[in-house]
Every structure is written in C-alpha cells, then in structure tokens.
C-alpha positions as CSV (number, residue, x, y, z in Angstrom):
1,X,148.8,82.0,98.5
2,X,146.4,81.0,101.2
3,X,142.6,81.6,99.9
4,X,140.4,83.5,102.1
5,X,137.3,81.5,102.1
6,X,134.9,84.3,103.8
7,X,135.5,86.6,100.4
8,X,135.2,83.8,98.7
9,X,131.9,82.8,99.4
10,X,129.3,82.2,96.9
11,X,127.6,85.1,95.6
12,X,124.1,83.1,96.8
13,X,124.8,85.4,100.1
14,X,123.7,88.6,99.1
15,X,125.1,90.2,102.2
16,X,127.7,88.7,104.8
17,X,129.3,90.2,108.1
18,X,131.9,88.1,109.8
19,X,132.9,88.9,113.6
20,X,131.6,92.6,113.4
21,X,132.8,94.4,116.4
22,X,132.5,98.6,117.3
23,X,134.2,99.7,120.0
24,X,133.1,104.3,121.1
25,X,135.2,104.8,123.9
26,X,136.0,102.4,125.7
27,X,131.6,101.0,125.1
28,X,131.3,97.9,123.2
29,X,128.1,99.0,121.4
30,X,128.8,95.4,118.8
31,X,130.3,92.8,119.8
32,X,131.4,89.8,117.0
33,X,128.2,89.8,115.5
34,X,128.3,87.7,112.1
35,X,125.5,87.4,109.4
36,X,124.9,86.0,106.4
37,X,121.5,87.0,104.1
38,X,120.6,84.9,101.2
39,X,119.1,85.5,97.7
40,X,115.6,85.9,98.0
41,X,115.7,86.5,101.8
42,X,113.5,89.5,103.9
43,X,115.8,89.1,106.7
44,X,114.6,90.2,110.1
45,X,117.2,92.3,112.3
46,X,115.4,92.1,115.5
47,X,116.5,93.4,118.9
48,X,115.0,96.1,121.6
49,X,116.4,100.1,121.1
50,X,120.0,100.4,121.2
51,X,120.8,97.2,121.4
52,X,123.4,97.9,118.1
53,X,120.9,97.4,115.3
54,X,121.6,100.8,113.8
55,X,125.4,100.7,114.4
56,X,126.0,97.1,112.8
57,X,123.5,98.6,109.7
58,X,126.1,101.5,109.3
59,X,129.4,99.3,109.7
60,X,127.5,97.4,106.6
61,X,127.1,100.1,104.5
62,X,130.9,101.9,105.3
63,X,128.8,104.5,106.9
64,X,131.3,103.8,110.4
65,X,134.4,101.8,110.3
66,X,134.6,99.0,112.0
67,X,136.8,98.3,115.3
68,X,137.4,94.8,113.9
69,X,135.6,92.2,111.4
70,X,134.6,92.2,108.0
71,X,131.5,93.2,105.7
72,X,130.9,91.5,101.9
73,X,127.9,92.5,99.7
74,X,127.3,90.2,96.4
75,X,130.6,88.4,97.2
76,X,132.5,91.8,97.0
77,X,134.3,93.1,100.3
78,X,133.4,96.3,101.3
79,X,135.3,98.8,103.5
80,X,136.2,102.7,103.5
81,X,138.0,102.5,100.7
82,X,136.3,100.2,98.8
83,X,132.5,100.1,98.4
84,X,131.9,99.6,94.6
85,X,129.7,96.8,95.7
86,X,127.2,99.3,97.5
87,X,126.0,100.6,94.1
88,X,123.7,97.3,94.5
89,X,122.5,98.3,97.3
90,X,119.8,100.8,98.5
91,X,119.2,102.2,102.3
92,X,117.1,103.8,104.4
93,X,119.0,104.4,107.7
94,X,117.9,107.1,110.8
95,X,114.9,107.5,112.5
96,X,113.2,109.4,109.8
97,X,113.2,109.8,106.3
98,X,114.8,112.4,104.7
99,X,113.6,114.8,101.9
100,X,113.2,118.6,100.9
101,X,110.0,119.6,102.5
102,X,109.4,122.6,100.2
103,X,110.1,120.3,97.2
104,X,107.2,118.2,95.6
105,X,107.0,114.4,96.0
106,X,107.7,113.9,92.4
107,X,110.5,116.6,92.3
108,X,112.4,114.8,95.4
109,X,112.6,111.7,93.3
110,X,113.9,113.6,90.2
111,X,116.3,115.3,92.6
112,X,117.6,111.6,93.9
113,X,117.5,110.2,90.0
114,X,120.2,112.9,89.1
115,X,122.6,110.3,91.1
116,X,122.0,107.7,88.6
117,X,122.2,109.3,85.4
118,X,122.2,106.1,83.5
119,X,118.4,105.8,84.2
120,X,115.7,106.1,82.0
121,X,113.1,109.4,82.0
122,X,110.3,107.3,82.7
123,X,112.1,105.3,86.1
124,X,110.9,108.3,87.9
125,X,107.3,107.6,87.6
126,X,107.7,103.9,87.8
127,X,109.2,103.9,91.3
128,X,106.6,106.1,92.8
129,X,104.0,103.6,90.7
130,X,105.9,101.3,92.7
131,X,105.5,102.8,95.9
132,X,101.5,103.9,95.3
133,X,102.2,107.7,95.6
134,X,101.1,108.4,92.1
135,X,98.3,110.5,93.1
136,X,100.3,112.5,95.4
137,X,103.3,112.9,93.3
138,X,102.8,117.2,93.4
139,X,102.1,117.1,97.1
140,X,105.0,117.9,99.4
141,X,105.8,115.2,101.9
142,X,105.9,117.6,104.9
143,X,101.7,116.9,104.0
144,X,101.9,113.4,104.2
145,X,101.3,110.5,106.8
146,X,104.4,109.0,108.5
147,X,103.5,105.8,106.1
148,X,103.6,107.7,103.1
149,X,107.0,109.9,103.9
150,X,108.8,106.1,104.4
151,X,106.6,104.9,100.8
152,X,108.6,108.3,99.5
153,X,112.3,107.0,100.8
154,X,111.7,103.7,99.8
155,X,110.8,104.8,96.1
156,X,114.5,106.6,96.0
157,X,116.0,104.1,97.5
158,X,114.8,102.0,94.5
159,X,115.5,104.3,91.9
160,X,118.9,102.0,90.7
161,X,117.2,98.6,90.6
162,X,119.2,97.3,94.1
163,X,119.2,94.0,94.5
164,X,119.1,94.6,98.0
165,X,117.4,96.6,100.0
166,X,118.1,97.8,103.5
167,X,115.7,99.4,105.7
168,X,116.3,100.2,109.4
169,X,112.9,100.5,111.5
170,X,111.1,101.0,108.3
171,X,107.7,101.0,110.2
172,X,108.5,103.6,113.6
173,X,105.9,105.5,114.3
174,X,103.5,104.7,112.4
175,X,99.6,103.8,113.0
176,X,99.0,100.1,111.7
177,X,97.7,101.2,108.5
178,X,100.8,102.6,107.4
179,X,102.5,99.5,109.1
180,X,100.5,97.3,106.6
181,X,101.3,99.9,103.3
182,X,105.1,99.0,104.4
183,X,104.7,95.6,104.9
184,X,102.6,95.1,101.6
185,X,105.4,97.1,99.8
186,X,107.8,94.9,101.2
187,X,106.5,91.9,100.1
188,X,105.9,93.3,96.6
189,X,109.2,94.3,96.6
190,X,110.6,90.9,97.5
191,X,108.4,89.2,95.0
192,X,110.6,91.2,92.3
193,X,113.5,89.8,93.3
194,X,114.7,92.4,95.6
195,X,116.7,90.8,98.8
196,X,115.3,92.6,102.3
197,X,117.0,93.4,105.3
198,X,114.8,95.0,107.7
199,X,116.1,95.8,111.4
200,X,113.1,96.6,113.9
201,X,112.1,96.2,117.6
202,X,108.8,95.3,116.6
203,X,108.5,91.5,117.2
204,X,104.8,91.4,115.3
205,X,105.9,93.4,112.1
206,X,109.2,90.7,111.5
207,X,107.1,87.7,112.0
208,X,104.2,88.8,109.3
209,X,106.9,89.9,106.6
210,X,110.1,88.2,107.1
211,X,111.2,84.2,106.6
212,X,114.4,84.2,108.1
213,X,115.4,86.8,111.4
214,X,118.4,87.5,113.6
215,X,118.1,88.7,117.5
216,X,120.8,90.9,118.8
217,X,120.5,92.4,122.4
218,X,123.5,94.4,124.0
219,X,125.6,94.4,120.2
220,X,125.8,90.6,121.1
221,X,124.1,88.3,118.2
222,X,121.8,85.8,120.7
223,X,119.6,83.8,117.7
224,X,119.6,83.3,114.0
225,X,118.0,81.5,111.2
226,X,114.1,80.9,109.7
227,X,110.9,81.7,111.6
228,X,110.0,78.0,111.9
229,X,113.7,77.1,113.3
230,X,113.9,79.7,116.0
231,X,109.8,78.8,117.3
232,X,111.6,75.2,117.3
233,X,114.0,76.3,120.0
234,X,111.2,76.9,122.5
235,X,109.0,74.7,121.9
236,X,108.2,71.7,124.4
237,X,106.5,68.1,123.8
238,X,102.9,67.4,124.8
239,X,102.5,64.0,125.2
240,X,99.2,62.3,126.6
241,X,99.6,58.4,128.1
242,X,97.6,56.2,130.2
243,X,100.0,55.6,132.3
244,X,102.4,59.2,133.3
245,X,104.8,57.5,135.4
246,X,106.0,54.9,133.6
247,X,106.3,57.3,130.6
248,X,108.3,60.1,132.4
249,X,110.8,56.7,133.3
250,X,111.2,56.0,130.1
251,X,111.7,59.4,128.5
252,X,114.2,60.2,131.0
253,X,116.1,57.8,129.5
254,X,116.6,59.3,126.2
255,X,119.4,61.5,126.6
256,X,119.6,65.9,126.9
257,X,115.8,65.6,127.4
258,X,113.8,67.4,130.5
259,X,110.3,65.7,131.6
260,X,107.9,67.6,133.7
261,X,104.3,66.6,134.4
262,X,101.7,69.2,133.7
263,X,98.4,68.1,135.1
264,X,97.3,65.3,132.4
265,X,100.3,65.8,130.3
266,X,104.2,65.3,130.0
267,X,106.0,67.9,129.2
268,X,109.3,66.7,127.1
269,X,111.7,69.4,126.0
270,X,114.9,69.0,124.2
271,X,113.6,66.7,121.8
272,X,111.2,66.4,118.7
273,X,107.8,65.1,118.9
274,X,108.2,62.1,116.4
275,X,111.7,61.0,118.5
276,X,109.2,60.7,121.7
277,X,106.8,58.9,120.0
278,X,109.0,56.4,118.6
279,X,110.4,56.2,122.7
280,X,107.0,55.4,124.0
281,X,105.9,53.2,121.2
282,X,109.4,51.2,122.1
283,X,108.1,50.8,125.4
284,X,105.1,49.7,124.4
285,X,103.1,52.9,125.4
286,X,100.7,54.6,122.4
287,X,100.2,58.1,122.7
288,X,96.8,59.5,122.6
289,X,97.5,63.2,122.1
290,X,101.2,64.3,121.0
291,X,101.6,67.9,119.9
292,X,103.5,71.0,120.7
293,X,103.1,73.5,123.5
294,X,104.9,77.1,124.0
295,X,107.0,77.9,120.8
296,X,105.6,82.0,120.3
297,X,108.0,83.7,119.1
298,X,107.2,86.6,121.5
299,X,108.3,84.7,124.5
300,X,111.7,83.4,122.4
301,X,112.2,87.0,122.2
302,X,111.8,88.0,125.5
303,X,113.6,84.8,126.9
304,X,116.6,85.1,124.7
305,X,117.1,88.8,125.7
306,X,116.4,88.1,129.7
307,X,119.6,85.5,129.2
308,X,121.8,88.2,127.0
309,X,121.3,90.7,130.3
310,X,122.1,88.0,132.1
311,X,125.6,87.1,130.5
C-alpha cells in the first residue's frame, strides 16, 4: 500500500491545506492554494477583500466543499463527511459576530456551553474572565462596542479549550482601541498555547500580532513564511565605498545580483549583506557603511499584489 505522506504529516502542523482549489460557476475564486500552520504559530492570512480569504477559511472548516485539494487539522483529514478533528478547533467566520441580542452576555455563553456538555459550571465565567467582559456579563451585546461583541465570540469560541483558533477579520470595523483589546487578547491567547490563524486585509494589525503570514490575492497564494523572511525578499544592499565604480564591477560579478547607484551608495539586490561584504573585502575594497534599505512590509504587500493582477 502506498503511504500518503500529506496525511501523514507530523502532528507539529496544527493545520495543513494542500492544492485547495473552489471553482462557483465557472469563477475560480481559489486557486491551489496550500498551507501549513505550526504549533505555537499566530498565522497571518493576509490579502485585500475578496481576494479568497473567507472561501479558503470555509473549505478549512467543511463549511464549502472543495472543487479539488485537501484540508488536515492535528494530522486528521477533514472533509464533509469527516470532521471529528474540528472539535479542536474554534471559529469565528462572517463579517460580524453572531449572538441573541435580547439575551445577556453571560446567558449567550451559557447558551453556546450547552454544545459541550462535558464542561465544567464554572468554564462559563472563566472564558468571559478570559475575554475581560466580566463586568458586562448582564449587559446585552446589542449595547456593546464593535470590540467588545468580537471579545464576546471569541470567549464562545473558546469555551472547549481549542487548540486552535480561527478568526477571519477579527478586527473589521473597529476604532483602534478595540483593535488593540483584540490584538492583546490574541496574544494572551497564544501565550496559553492556543495556535492562531487570523485572515485580514489589514497589513498593520498582522505585523504587530503575528510571527509567521501568508498573502493571497485573486485565490492565488503569492508569499509565505515568518515576518522577518518575507521583509528579506524586498530588501536591497546599501553599500558605501570610496571608490563606486570599481565596486559596481565587481559586484556584478557575483552571480543573480542587480547593482544600481543611488547618489553615494550601491544599491545590490539579490544578495545578503555579509555575501557583499565578503565580495568587496576580496577585491580589496572595505566598506564604510553596509546596511539595508527598503524591506517594509507594506510595500512587499502592495508589490506582491500589483504582480498577482499582473499574472
């Protein structure tokens, strides 16, 4: 019997999607995207409205089948027919959370805990302890701020101890207080032990909270992998030298690299700062300045979505 190595992946991948693809009528709304979110991870799912983020979220959770590909969570698969693995797993998915507005806060949690009758009377409390609603547990929500309604989803999402947690646009909305309740939640929650996967079109929110990120434009995956790996990709050389020509000869000899001269400066792309150092100092030219220009993830962003449109 030939072993399928994708569902047999280590359970150190929390959640894994291999060649997702959703085809409505004839629209491609994803195209082969493929993911895999570690242990530990708050995973960014980045990419502008309706570029797929939502659709990919649902194929995830068996909330839409998929055209083609393959979803695994905790190194279970999961499809229609078998989604025994989701019980690890809480969501928040849609544009807004859901409750019953004439129902209090604390009696839309008790309502959610009758799903999970295993838990314990006091889990109730803790989760909205959790969450920092508390003092507000006999308001209703329709009172609250748009903050404190996703605070309120998040605490029944919890309810069954998930280890992972998955929350699209989590922050929509919202004035940047209630962005920065959210994001300290987050981060609370991830220092628990709870595994994160957050989709958003917010570029700012993903880079304060998350470690590692995905881009998706058009249902077509463009980037992955850690903050520091994807700043990498756009980042260029800044090398100061006495003497510009002979040091834009001899970098152009190191091959895949692009030199441009920028006023006092070289500009080197396509290779780290220490291999151009180590060029120079060959050629018996000393740097006197050597850092790194560009490399904001903003621009990333925008460039790697310019070239999706493109293709």
């Amino acid at each position: 019997m030939v072993q399928d190595n994708f569902y047999s992946a280590a359970t150190d991948f929390v959640l894994q999607a291999q060649n997702l693809k959703k085809v409505y009528n004839r629209v491609m709304a994803v195209r082969d995207i493929s993911l895999n979110v570690q242990r530990g991870d708050i995973f960014g799912f980045l990419g502008p409205n309706g570029s797929g983020k939502t659709t990919t979220i649902a194929m995830m959770l068996s909330l839409v089948k998929p055209t083609s590909g393959r979803v695994q969570v905790l190194g279970q698969p999961v499809t229609l027919a078998n989604n025994q693995a989701l019980r690890q797993v809480g969501a928040i998915v849609g544009a807004t959370p859901k409750y019953i507005p004439y129902l209090s806060a604390l009696q839309n949690v008790k309502l959610a805990a009758k799903l999970y009758p295993e838990l314990s009377r006091q889990r109730v409390g803790e989760v909205l302890e959790i969450v920092g609603l508390s003092g507000s547990v006999n308001r209703k929500p329709d009172k609250f701020s748009t903050g404190m309604k996703q605070r309120l989803a998040v605490a029944m999402a919890i309810l069954h101890r998930p280890q992972l947690l998955i929350l699209d646009e989590p922050t929509n909305g919202m004035d940047p207080a209630g962005m920065k309740d959210v994001r300290d939640l987050i981060k609370q929650l991830a220092a628990q032990g709870v595994t994160i996967f957050i989709s958003s079109h917010l570029l700012f929110e993903v880079e304060q909270v998350c470690n590692r990120i995905a881009v998706v434009d058009q249902g077509v995956l463009v980037a992955e992998g850690t903050i520091a790996e994807l700043r990498q990709k756009d980042r260029t050389v800044r090398v100061k030298v006495s003497d510009l020509v002979a040091a834009e000869r001899a970098l152009q000899e190191i091959e895949g690299v692009t030199v441009t001269v920028a006023g006092e400066y070289l500009d080197v792309a396509g290779v780290d700062s220490e291999a151009v150092t180590k060029h120079l100092v060959k050629h018996d030219m000393v740097p006197s300045e050597v850092f790194y220009a560009g490399g904001d993830l903003e621009d990333l962003f925008i460039q790697l979505t310019q070239e999706s449109q493109i293709r």
